[in-house]
Residue frames as a rotation matrix with the C-alpha (Angstrom) as fourth column:
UNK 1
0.130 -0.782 -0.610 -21.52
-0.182 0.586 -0.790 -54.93
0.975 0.214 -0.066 -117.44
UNK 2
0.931 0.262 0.256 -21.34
-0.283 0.071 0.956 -56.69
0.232 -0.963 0.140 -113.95
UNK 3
0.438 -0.899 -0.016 -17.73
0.893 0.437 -0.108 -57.17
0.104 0.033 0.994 -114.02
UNK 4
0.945 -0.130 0.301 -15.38
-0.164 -0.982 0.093 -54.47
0.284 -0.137 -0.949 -112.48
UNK 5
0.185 -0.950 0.253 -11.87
-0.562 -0.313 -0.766 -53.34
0.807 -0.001 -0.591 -111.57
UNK 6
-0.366 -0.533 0.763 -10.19
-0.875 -0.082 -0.477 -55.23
0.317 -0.842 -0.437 -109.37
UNK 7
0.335 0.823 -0.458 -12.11
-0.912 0.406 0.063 -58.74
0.238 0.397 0.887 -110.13
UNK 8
-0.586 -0.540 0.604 -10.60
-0.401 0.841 0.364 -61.97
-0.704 -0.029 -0.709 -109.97
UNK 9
0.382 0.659 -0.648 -11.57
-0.783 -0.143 -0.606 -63.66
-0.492 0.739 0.461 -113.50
UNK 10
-0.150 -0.465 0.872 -10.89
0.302 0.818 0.489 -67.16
-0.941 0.337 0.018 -115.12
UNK 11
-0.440 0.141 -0.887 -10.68
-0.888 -0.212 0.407 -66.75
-0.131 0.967 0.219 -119.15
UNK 12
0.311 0.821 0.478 -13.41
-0.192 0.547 -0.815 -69.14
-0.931 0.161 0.328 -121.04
UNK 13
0.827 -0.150 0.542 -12.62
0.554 0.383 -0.739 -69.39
-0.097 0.912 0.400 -124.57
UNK 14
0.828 -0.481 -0.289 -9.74
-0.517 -0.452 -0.727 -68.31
0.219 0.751 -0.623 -126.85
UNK 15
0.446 -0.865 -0.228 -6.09
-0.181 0.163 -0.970 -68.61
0.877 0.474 -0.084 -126.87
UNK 16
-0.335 -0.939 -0.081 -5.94
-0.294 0.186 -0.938 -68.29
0.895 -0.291 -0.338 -123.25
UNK 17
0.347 0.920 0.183 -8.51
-0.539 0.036 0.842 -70.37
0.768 -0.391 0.508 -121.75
UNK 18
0.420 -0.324 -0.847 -7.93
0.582 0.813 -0.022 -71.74
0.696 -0.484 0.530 -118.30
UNK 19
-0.176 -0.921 -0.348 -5.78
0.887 0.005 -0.461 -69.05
0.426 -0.391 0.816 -117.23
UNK 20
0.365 0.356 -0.860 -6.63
0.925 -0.247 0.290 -66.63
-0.109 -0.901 -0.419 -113.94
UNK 21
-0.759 -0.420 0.498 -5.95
0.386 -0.906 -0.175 -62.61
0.525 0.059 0.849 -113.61
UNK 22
-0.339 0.440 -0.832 -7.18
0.387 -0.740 -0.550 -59.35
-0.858 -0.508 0.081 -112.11
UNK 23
0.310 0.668 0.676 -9.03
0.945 -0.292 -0.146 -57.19
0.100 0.684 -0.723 -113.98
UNK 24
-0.650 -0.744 0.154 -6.46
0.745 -0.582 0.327 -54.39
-0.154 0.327 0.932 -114.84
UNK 25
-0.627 0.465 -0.625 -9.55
-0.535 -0.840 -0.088 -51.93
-0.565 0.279 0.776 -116.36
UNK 26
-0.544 0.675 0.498 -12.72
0.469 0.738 -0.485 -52.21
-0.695 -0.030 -0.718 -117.60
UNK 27
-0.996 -0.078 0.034 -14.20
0.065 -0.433 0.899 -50.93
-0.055 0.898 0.436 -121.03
UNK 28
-0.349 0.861 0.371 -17.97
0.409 0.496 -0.766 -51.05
-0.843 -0.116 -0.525 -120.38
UNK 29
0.131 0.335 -0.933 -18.42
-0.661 -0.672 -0.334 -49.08
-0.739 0.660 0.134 -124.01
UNK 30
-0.198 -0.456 -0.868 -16.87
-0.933 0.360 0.024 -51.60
0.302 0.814 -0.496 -125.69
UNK 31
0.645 0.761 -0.069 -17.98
-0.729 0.640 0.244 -54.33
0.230 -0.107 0.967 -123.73
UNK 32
0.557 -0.685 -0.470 -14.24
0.493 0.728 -0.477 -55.42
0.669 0.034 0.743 -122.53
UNK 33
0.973 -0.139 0.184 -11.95
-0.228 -0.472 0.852 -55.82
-0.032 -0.871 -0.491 -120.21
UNK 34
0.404 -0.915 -0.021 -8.39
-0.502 -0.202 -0.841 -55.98
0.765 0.350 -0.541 -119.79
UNK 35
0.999 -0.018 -0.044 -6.97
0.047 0.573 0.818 -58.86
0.010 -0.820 0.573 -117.34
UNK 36
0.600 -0.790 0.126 -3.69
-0.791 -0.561 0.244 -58.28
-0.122 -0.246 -0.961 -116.17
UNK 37
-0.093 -0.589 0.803 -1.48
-0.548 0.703 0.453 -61.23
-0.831 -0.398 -0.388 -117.57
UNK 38
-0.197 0.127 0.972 -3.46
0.498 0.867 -0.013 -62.42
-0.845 0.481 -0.234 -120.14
UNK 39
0.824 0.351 0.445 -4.29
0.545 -0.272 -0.793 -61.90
-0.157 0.896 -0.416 -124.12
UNK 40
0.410 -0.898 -0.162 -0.71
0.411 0.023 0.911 -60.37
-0.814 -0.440 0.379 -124.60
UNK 41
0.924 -0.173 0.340 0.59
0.359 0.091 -0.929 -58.83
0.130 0.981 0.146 -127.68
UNK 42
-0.163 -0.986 0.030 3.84
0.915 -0.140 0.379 -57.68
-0.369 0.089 0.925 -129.19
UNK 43
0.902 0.375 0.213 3.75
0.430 -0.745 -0.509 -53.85
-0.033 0.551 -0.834 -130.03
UNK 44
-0.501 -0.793 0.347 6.99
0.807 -0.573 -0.145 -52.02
0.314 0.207 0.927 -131.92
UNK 45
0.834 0.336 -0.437 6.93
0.523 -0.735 0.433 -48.74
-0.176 -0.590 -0.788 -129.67
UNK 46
0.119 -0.720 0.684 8.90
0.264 -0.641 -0.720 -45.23
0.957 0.266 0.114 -131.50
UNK 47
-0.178 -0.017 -0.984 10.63
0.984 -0.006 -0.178 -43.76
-0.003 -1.000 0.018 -128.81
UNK 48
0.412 0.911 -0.002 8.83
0.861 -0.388 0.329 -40.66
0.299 -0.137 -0.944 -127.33
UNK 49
0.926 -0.357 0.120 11.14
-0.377 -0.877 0.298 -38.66
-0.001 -0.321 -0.947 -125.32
UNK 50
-0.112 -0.980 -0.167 14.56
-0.730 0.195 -0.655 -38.80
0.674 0.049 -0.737 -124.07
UNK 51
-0.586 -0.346 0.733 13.45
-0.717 0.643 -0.270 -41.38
-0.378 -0.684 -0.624 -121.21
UNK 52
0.499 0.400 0.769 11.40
-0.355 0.904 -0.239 -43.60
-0.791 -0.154 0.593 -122.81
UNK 53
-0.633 -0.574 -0.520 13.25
-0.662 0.054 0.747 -45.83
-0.401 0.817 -0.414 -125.43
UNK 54
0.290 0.685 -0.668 11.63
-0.952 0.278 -0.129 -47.32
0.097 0.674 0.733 -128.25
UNK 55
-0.902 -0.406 -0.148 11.70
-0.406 0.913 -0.030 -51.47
0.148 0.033 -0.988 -129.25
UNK 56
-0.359 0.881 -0.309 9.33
-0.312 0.199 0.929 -53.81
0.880 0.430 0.203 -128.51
UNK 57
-0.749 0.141 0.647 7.16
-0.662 -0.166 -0.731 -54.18
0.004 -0.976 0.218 -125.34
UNK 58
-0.761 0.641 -0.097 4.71
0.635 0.767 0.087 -56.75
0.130 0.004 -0.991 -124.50
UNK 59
-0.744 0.626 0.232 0.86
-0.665 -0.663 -0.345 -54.95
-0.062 -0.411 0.909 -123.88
UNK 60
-0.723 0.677 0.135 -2.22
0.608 0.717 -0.340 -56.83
-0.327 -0.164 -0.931 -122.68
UNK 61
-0.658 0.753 0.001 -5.09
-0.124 -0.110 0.986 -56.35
0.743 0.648 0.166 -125.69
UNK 62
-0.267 0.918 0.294 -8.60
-0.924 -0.157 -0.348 -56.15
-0.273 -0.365 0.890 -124.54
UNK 63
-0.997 0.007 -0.079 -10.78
-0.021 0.938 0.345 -59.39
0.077 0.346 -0.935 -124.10
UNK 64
-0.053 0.992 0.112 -14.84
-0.177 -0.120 0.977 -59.72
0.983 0.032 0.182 -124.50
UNK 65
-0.589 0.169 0.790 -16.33
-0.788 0.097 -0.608 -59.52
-0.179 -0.981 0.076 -121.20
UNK 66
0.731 0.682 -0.024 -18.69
-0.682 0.730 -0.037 -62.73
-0.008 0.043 0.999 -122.39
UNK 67
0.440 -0.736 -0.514 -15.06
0.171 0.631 -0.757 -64.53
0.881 0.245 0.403 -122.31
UNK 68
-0.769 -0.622 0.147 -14.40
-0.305 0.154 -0.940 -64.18
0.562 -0.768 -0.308 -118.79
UNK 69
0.134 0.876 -0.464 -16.06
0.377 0.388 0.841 -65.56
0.917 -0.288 -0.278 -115.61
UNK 70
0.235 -0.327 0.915 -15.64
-0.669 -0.738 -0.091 -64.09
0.705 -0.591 -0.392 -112.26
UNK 71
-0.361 -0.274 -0.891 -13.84
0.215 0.905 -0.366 -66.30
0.907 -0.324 -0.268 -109.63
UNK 72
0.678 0.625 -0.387 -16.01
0.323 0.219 0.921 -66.68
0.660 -0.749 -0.053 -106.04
UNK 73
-0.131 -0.545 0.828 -14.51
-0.710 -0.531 -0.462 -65.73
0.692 -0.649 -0.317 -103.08
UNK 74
0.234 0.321 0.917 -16.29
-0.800 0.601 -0.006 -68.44
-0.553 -0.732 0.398 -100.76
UNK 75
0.815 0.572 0.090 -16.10
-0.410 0.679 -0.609 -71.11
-0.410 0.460 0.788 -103.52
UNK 76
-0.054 -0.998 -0.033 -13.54
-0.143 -0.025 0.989 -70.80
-0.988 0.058 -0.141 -105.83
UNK 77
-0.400 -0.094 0.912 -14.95
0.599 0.726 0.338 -71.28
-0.694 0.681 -0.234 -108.80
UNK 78
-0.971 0.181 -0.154 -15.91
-0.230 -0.880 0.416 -69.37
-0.061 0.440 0.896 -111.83
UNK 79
-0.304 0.887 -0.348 -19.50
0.838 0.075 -0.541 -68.56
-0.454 -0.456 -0.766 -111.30
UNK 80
-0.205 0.340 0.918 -22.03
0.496 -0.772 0.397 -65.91
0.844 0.537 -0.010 -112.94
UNK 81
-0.858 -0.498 -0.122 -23.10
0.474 -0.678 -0.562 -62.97
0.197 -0.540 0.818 -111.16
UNK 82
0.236 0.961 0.143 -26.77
0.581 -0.258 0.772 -62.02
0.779 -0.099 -0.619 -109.70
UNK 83
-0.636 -0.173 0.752 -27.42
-0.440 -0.720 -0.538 -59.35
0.634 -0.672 0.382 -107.44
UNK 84
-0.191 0.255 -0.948 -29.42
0.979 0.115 -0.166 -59.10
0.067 -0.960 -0.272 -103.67
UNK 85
-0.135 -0.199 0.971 -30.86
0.072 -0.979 -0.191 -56.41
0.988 0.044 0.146 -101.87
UNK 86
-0.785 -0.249 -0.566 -30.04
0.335 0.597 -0.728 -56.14
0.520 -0.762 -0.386 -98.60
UNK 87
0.084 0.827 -0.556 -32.42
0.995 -0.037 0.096 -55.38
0.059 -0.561 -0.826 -95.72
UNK 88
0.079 -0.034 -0.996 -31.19
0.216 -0.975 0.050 -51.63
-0.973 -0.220 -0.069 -95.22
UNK 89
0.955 0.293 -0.045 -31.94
-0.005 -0.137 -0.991 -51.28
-0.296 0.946 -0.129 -99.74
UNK 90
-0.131 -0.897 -0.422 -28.03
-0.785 -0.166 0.597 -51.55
-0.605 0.410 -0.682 -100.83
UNK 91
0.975 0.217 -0.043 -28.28
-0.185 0.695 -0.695 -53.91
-0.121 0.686 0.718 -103.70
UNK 92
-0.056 -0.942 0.331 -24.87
-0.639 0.288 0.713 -56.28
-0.767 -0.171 -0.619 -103.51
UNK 93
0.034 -0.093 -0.995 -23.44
-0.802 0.592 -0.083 -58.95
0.597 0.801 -0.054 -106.19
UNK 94
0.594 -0.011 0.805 -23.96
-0.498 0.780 0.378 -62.48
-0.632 -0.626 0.458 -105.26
UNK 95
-0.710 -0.655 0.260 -22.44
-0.372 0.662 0.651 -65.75
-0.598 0.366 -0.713 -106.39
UNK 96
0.075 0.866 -0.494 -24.89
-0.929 0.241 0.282 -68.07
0.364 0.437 0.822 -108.43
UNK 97
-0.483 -0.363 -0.797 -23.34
0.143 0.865 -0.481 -71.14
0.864 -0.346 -0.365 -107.08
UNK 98
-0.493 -0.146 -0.857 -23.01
0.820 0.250 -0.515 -70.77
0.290 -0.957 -0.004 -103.28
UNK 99
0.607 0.782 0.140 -25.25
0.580 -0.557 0.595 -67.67
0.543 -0.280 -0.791 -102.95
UNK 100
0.183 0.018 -0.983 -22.51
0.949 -0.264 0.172 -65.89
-0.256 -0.964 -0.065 -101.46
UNK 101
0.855 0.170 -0.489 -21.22
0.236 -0.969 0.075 -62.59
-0.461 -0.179 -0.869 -101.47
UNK 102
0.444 -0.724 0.528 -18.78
0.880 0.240 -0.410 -61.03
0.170 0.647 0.743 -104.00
UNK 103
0.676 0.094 -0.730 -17.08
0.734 -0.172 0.657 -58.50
-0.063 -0.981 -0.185 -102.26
């Protein structure tokens, strides 16, 4: 999975396509990730202790990682992800667009 914590990521298909986030945590067993903002549900939550109270809370569902794109840094645009190795053997992500660096 070439996607990682702390991404920038446009959603591709579903319910919220179009619509930008971090990458919150990555599932690479399951083959998802969690973007901070998006794919949203409603969960009824019992309350637990004496500080947390129960009701309903919003929580952001996993989404396929084949349903996001990563967003460039040099570009801006969502863009797939190839790698480089540099001259001293560190092997870095590139852009596919602009060839640059994804930092």
């Amino acid at each position: 999975m070439k996607i990682r914590k702390g991404d920038r990521v446009q959603v591709l298909s579903g319910k919220d396509r179009g619509k930008t986030g971090t990458v919150t945590r990555a599932i690479p067993a399951a083959d998802k990730v969690i973007v901070d903002g998006v794919n949203v549900a409603k969960k009824h939550q019992k309350p637990t202790s004496q500080a947390n109270t129960g009701g309903i809370i919003d929580k952001e569902m996993p989404i396929r990682v084949a349903n996001v794109a990563i967003i460039c840094n040099n570009c801006g645009k969502p863009t797939r992800i190839g790698h480089r190795f540099e001259p001293d053997g560190t092997k870095v992500r590139i852009c596919r667009k602009c060839e640059g660096d994804l930092a």
